[in-house]
Wavefront OBJ file of the C-alpha trace (Angstrom):
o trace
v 0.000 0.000 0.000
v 1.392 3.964 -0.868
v 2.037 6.011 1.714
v 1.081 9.855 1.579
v 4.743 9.969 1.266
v 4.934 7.853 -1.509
v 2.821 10.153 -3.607
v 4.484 13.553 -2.254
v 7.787 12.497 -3.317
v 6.236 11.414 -6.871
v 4.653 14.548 -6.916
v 8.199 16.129 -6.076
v 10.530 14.032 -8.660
v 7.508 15.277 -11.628
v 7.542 19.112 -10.748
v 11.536 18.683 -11.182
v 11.577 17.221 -14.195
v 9.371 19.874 -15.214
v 11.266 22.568 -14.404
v 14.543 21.103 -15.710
v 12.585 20.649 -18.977
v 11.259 24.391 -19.129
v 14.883 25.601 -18.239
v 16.827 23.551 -20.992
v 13.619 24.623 -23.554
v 14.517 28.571 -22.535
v 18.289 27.641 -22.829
v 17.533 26.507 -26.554
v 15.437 29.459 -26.869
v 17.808 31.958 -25.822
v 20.645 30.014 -27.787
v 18.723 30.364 -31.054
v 18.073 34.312 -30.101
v 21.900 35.244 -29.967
v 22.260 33.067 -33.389
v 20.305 35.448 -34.813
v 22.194 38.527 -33.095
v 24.195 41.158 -35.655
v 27.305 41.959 -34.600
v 29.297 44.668 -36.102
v 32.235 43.985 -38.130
v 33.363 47.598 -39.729
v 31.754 50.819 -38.627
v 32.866 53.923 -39.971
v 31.874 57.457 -38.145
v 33.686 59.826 -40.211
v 35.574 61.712 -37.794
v 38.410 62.146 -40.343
v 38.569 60.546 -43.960
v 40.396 57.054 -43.411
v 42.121 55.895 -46.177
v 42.179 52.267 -44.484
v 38.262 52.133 -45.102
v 37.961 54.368 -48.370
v 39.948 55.383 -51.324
v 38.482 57.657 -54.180
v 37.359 56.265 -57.233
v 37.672 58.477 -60.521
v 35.348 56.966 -63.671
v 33.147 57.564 -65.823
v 29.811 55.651 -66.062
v 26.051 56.306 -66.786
v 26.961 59.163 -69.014
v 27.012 61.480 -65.791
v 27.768 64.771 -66.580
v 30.583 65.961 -64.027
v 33.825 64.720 -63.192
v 35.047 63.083 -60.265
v 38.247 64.843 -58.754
v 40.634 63.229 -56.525
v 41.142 64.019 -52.153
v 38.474 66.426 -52.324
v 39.302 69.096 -54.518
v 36.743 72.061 -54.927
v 35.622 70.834 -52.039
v 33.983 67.813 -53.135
v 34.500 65.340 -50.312
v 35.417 66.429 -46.932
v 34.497 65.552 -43.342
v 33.991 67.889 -40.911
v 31.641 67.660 -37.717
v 31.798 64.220 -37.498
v 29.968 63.556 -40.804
v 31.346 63.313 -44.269
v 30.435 65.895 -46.707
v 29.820 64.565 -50.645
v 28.984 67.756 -53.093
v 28.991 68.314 -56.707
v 30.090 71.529 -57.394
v 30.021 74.115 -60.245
v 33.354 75.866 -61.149
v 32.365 77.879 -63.262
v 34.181 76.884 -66.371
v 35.200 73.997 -68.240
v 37.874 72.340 -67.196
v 40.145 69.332 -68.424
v 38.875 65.623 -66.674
v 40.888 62.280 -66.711
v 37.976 60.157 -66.097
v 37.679 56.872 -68.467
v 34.722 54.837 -69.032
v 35.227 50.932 -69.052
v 36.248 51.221 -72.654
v 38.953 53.749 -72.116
v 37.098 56.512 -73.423
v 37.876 60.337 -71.690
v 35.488 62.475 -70.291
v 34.698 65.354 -72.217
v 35.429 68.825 -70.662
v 32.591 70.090 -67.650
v 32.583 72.794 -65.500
v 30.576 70.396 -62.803
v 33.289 68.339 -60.322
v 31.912 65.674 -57.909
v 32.833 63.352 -55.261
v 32.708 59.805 -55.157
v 34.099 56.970 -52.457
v 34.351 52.762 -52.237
v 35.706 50.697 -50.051
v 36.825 48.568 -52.425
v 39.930 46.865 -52.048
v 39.827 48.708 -47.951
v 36.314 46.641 -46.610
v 34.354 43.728 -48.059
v 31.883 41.430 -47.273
v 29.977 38.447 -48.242
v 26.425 38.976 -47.104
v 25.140 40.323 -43.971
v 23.632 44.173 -43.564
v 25.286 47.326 -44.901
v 23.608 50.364 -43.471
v 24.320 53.672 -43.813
v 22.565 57.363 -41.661
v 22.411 59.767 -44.313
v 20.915 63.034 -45.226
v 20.601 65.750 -48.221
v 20.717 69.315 -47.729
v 18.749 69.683 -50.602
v 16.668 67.619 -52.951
v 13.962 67.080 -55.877
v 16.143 69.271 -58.451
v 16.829 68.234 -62.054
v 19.702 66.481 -62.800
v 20.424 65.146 -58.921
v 21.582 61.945 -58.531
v 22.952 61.292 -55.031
v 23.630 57.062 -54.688
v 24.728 54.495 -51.860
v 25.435 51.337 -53.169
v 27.359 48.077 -53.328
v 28.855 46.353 -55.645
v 31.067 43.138 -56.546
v 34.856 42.922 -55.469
v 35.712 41.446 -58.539
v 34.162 44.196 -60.520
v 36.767 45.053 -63.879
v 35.662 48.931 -63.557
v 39.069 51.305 -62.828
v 40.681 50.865 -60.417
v 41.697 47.687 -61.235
v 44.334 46.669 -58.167
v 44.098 42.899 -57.770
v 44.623 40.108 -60.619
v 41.150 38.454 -59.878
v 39.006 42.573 -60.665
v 38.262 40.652 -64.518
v 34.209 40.422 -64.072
v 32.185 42.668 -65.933
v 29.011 44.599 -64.540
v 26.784 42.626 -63.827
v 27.625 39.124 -63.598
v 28.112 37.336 -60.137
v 31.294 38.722 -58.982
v 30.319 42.226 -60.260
v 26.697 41.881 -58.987
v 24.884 45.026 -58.081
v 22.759 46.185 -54.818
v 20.993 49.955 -54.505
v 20.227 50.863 -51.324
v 19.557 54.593 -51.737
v 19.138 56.291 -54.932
v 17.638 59.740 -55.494
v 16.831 60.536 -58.815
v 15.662 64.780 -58.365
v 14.376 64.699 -62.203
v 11.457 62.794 -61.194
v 10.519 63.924 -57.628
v 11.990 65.895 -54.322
v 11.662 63.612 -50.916
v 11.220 60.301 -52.953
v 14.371 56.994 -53.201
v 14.429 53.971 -55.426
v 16.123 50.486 -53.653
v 16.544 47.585 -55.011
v 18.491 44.860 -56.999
v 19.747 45.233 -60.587
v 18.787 41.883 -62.065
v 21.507 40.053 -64.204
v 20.493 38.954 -68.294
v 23.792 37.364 -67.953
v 25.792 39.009 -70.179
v 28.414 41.768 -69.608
v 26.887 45.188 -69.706
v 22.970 43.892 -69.663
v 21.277 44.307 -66.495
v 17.474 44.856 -65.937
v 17.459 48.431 -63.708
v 13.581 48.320 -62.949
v 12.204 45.362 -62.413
v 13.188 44.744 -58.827
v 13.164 47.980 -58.218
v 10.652 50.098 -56.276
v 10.390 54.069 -55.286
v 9.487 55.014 -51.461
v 8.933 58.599 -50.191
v 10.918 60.280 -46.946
v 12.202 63.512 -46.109
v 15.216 63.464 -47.620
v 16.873 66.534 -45.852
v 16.710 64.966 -42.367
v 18.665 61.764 -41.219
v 17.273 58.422 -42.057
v 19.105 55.108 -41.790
v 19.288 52.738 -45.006
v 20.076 49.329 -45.257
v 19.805 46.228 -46.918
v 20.754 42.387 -45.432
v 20.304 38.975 -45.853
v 17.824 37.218 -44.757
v 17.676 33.554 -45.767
v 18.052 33.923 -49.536
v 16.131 37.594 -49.890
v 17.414 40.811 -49.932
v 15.480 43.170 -47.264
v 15.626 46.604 -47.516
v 14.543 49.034 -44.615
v 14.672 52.790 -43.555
v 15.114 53.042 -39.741
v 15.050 49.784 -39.023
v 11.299 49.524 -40.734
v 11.244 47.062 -43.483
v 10.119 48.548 -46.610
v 10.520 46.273 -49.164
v 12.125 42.965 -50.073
v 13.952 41.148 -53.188
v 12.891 37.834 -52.793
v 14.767 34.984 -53.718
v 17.759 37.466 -55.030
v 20.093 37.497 -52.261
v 21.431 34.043 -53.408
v 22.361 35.802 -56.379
v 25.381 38.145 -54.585
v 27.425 35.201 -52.573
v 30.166 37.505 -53.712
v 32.197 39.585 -51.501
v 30.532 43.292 -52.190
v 32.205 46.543 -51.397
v 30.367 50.043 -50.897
v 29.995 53.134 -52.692
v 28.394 56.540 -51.761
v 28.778 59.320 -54.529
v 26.661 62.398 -55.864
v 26.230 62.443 -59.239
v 24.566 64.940 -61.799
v 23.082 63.093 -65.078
v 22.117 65.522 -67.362
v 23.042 68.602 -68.925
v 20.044 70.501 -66.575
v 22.097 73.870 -64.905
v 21.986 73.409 -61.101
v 21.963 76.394 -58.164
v 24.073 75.928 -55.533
v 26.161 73.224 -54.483
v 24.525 69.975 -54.049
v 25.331 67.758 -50.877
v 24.802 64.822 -49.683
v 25.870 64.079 -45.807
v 26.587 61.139 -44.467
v 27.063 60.350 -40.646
v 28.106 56.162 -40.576
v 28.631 53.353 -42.247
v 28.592 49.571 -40.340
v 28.762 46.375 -41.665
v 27.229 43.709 -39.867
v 26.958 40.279 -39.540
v 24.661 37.214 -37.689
v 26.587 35.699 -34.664
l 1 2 3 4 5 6 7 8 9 10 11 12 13 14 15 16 17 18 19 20 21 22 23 24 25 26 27 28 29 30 31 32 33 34 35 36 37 38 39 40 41 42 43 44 45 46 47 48 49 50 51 52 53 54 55 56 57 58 59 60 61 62 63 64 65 66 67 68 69 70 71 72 73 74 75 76 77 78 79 80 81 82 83 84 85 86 87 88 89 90 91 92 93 94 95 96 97 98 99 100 101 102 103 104 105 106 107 108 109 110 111 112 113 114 115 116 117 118 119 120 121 122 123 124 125 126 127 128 129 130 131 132 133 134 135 136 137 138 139 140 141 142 143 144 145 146 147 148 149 150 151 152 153 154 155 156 157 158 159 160 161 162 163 164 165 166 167 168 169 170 171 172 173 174 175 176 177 178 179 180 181 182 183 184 185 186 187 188 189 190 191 192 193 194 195 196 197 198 199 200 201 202 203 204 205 206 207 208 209 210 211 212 213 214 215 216 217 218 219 220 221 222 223 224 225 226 227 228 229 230 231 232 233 234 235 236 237 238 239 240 241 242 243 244 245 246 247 248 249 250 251 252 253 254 255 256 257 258 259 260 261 262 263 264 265 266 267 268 269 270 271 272 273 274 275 276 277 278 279 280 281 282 283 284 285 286 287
């Protein structure tokens, strides 16, 4: 016959086991969590220009207009106040420019001088999230066409500085990935993001068709990034997910460097200086 004992001590040994089997179930819950915890691997504030995380890059593509001058001349690229400062400018005059397209052909002459920077060759990643807090003093005006980007390490665009930088735009290994593009001919406070899709040849990519236009108040700060996630490409502003390239992100298992650069497009006269201010850059990956 059982004793009241008997049956407390059951009772006992159960509400153990129950516990131990809630506390290894939070464990494994917990354990998953941090898997799924970014961690950054490159963060750059811009308190000065570091040439370990950035080098200028002088070409000529899209048929843009201006010319891209080295270590900030005219005051194209500069950092000050903790923020890095990315401008076209108009000279005045026409003036002499050394940039080459990919076929070796020279910019004409153009008053209009711009900055552009990569990290190419300085920081690059496979995957994970590229983000970048960024601002324009002004925006919506014809002609703008302020950009930040990533693209394939093994891209054959100038500079060419390593032996394996033979893969043309926009094959895997050159692969592209917009993240913030402002294009002022079509409308002030409004971005494009997305993916340019590959016809896999050299020089044919599809610009539109993963591509989609959002609205935000371009002259205050905003975060935008893109990441991973399984095998999409998410794209977000502040942290809020805005759209998503599904079933693309296996397309980039390349290592991809970034670009941020202000660009003018067309012939269109512009007032001012144009700037585009940027306050970090981080790379991150999953633990």
């Amino acid at each position: 016959m059982k004793t009241a004992n008997y049956y407390l001590l059951s009772f006992i040994i159960l509400g153990i086991g129950i516990i131990s089997c809630k506390t290894k179930e939070k464990k494994e819950a917990t354990n998953t969590e941090e898997s799924t915890v970014w961690k950054v691997d490159f963060i750059d504030n811009f308190d000065t220009f570091n040439s370990e995380n950035w080098q200028d890059q002088r070409i000529w593509v899209n048929n843009e207009t201006h010319c891209y001058v080295p270590d900030g001349e005219f005051g194209t690229r500069e950092v000050s106040d903790g923020s890095l400062k990315l401008k076209v400018v108009d000279t005045g005059k026409p003036r002499p420019c050394d940039n080459l397209d990919k076929n070796g052909k020279q910019h004409p002459e153009t008053q209009y001088v711009a900055g552009r920077i990569v990290s190419k060759n300085k920081k690059e990643f496979i995957k994970g999230k590229w983000t970048a807090k960024l601002k324009l003093a002004s925006n919506g005006e014809a002609s703008m066409f302020p950009a930040w980007w990533l693209l394939g390490a093994q891209n054959n665009e100038s500079p060419v500085q390593e032996a394996d930088e033979n893969v043309c735009w926009p094959l895997t290994g050159s692969g592209e990935i917009d993240i913030f593009e402002h294009h002022g001919d079509h409308q002030k406070d409004h971005f494009t993001a997305g993916a340019i899709k590959s016809l896999g040849e050299c020089d044919k990519g599809d610009w539109w068709s993963l591509r989609k236009g959002f609205d935000v108040t371009l002259n205050e700060y905003h975060t935008y990034s893109v990441e991973w996630e399984g095998s999409d490409l998410v794209y977000r502003v502040d942290d809020k997910e805005i759209y998503r390239n599904i079933g693309e992100g296996d397309k980039y298992p390349e290592k991809m460097f970034a670009i941020l650069n202000f660009a003018k497009i067309t012939d269109s006269p512009m007032t001012g200086e144009w700037v585009m201010e940027v306050d970090w850059v981080k790379h991150e990956y999953r633990k």
